[in-house]
Steps between C-alpha positions, in 0.01 A plus 500: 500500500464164301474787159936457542486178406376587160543450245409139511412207206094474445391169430123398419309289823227269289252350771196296446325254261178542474564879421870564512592824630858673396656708764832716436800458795806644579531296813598218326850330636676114483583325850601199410673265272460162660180475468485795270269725699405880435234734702272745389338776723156578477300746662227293760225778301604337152243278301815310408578420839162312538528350172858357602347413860258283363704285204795514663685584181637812239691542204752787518514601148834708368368766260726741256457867438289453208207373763536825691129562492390182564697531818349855586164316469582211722652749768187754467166353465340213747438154414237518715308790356560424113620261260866642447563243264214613252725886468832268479653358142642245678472065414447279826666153411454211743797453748702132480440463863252738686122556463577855457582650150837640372528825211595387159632878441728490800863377466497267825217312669634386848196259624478457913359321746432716864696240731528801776326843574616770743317771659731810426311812624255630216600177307508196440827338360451162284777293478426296162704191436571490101358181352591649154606758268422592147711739295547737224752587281647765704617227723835330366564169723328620810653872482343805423596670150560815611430696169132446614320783675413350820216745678635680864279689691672804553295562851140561602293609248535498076849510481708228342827418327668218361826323519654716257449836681174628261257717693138393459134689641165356439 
């Protein structure tokens, strides 16, 4: 029944330092603004969810439409099995404040810190504080420029949309 919640905004999960792993996410959402805290569920089966487990840290990463396959990557193939970033034309930059890398290519780089985790049936939800925040142009003072195509997961499977209504199918 969660399929009526879509569709929802996918953001890129990058885990890891040794070899950073890139996970797409739907279940992305803010909880706080003093401290400024968001969570992040991931699946307990997830090689991102060990990879958080053990640093204690992620980057959510705000990708555009124009990275539409390198998010069908990151939400298809394991970490654990291959080298996703080898099939991915995407730029890890090192993050102001975390071990863990941020995505030149991506329009927002929200860095966190794990300062809780809750067991939520099949998941695991993170709650990251953000220790800091790079940004692209299609950010104006903190806001999102909405003529940007923001990726939405239109439900299970390889449907998506954007903010502007455009149908999409990998």
């Amino acid at each position: 029944m969660l399929e009526y919640l879509y569709p929802l905004r996918t953001y890129l999960i990058v885990s890891g330092v040794e070899k950073p792993n890139i996970m797409a996410a739907d279940w992305v959402v803010p909880l706080s603004f003093n401290p400024q805290l968001l969570g992040v569920a991931v699946g307990r089966q997830r090689y991102t969810h060990k990879l958080i487990k053990e640093l204690g840290e992620f980057v959510v990463a705000v990708p555009t439409l124009e990275l539409l396959k390198e998010v069908w990557i990151a939400g298809t193939l394991s970490g654990a099995k291959e080298d996703k970033l080898a099939r991915m034309k995407l730029t890890l930059l090192k993050s102001k404040k975390v071990k863990v890398p941020s995505i030149k290519e991506c329009q927002a780089n929200l860095e966190c810190r794990v300062v809780k985790e809750l067991e939520v049936g099949d998941h695991t939800l993170f709650v990251g504080e953000i220790v800091d925040v790079t940004f692209g142009d299609a950010f104006i003072k903190g806001k999102p420029d909405l003529s940007y195509r923001y990726i939405m997961h239109a439900g299970f499977g390889n449907n998506f949309t954007t903010n502007t209504n455009e149908k999409f199918e990998i």
